[in-house]
C-alpha positions in Angstrom: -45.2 43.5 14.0 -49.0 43.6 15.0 -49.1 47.5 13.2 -48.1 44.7 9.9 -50.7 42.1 10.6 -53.6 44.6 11.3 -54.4 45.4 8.1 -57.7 47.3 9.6 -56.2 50.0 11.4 -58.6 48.7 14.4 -55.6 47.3 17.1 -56.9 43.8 16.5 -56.0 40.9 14.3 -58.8 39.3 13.4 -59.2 35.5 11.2 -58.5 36.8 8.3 -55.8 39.1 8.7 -54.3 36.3 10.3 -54.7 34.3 7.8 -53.3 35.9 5.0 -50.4 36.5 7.3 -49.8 32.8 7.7 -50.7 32.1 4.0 -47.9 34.9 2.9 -45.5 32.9 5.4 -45.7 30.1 4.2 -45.1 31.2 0.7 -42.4 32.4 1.3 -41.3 29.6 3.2 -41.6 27.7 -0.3 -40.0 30.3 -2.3 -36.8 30.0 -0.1 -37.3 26.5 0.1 -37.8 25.8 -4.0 -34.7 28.6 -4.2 -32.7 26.5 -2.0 -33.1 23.4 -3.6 -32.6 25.3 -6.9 -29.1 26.7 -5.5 -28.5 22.9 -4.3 -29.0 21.5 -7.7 -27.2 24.4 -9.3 -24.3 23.7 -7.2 -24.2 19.9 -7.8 -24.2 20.5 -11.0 -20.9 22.2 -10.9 -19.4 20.3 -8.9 -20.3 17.3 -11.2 -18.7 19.2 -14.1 -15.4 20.5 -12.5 -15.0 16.6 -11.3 -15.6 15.0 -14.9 -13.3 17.9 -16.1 -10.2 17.1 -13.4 -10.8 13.2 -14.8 -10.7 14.2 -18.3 -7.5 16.4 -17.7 -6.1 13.2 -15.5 -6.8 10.4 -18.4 -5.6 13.5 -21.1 -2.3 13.8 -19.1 -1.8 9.5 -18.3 -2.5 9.2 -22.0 0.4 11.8 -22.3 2.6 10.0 -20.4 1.8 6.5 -21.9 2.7 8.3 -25.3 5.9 9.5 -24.4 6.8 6.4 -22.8 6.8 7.4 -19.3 3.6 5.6 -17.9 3.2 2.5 -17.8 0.7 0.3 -19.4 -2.6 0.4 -17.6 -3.1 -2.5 -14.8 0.7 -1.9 -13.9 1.7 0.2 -11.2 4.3 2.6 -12.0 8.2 2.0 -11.0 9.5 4.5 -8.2 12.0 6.6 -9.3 15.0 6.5 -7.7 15.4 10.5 -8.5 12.6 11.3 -6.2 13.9 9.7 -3.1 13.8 6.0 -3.1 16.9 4.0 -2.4 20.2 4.5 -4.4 22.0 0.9 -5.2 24.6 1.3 -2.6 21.8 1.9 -0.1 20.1 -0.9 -1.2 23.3 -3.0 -1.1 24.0 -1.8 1.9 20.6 -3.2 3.0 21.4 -6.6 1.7 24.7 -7.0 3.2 22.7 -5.9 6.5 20.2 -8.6 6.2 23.2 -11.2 5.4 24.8 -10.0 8.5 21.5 -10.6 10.4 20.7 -14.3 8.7 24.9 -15.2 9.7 24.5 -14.1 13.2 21.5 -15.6 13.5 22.9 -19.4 11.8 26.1 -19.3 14.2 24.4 -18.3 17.3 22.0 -20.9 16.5 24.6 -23.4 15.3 26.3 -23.4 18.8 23.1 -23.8 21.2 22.7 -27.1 19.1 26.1 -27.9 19.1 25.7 -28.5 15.3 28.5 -27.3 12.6 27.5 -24.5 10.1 26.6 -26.8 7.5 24.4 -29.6 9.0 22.8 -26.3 10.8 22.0 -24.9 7.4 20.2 -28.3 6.1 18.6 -28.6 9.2 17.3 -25.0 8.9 15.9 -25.7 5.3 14.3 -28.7 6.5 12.6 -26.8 8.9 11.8 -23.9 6.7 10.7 -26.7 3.5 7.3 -26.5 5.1 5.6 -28.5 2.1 8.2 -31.0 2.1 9.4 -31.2 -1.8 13.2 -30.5 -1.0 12.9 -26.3 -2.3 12.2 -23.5 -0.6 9.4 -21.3 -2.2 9.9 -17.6 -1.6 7.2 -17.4 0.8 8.6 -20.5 2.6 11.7 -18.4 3.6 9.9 -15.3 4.1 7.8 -17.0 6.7 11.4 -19.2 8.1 13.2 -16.1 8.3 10.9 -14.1 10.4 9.9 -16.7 12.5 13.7 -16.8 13.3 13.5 -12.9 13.8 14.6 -11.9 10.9 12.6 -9.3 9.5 13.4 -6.7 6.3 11.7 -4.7 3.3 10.0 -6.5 0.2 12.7 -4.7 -1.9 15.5 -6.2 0.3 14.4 -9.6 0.3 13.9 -9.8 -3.4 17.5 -9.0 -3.8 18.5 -11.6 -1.1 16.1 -14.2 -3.6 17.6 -12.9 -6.6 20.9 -14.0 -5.0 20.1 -17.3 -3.7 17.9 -18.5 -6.6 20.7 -19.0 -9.4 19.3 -20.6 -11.8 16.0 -18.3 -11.5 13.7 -21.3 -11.4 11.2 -19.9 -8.5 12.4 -21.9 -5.6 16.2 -22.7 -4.0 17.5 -25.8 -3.4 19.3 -26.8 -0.9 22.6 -26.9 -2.8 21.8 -22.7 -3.4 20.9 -22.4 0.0 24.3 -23.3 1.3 26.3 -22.1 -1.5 25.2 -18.8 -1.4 25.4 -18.6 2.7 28.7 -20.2 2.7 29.8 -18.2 -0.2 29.1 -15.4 2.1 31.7 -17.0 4.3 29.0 -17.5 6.9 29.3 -20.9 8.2 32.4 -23.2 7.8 32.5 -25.3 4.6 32.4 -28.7 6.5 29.5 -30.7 5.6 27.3 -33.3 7.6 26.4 -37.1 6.3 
């Protein structure tokens, strides 16, 4: 390396030679380092393209979809298909029947530590569970009763178990849906308290 800097034959490096040495250095530190930011740009740039491409092709293939009917409108979230894996009706029947089994168990066992018939149980249950105190039971009313009791399942199953209770779809059950649907069930016995 010396034999390189000695650019006088004479075995020594003097201010100059050293000088032009540490100049040429550091031009070429710059060329690599303007080549490298060059690259980096370069490379950004592509990147940048191929990820406005994959979001054009995306839109392209949702505006597809939403043409042949299959997407839906945008702010929705797509239905699950039941074709790729989500539950059939008799597994989500079986699911509700579950729950119902769950919710009777937990009325009867509940029933006899208060020494209290089905029924009166019942009211007594959507007294507690009324939170608000207007004589119905919101959905998130019962959602929050029935796990506090221990009774836990899937969204999907406890929208079947409203769709059930709520007959006449108005958003909340009353009291008289609330025992006709559990007794209907043949869960508790059809007596009624005063």
């Amino acid at each position: 390396m010396i034999k390189a800097l000695d650019h006088g034959r004479d075995g020594m490096i003097n201010y100059s030679e050293f000088s032009k040495f540490v100049k040429a250095f550091r031009d070429d530190d710059k060329a690599d380092g303007v080549m490298e930011k060059e690259q980096r740009r370069l490379a950004q740039r592509q990147a940048d393209a191929s990820m406005a491409q994959m979001r054009e092709e995306r839109e392209k293939a949702k505006a597809d979809k939403l043409a042949r009917g299959r997407a839906p409108p945008p702010g929705l979230k797509p239905k699950k298909s039941h074709k790729k894996g989500g539950p059939s009706k008799e597994e989500k029947l079986a699911a509700l029947s579950e729950l119902w089994d769950k919710i009777g168990k937990y009325i009867n066992e509940a029933a006899n530590m208060e020494k209290k018939d089905g029924v009166a149980f019942l009211e007594a249950m959507f007294e507690k569970y009324d939170v608000d105190g207007d004589n119905e039971l919101t959905f998130q009313e019962l959602a929050e009763g029935l796990a506090s009791a221990g009774i836990r399942t899937s969204k999907r199953t406890f929208k079947l178990l409203i769709k059930e209770i709520d007959e006449d779809e108005s958003g909340k059950i009353s009291l008289d849906e609330w025992i006709g649907t559990v007794k209907g069930h043949g869960l508790v016995e059809t007596k009624r308290s005063k």
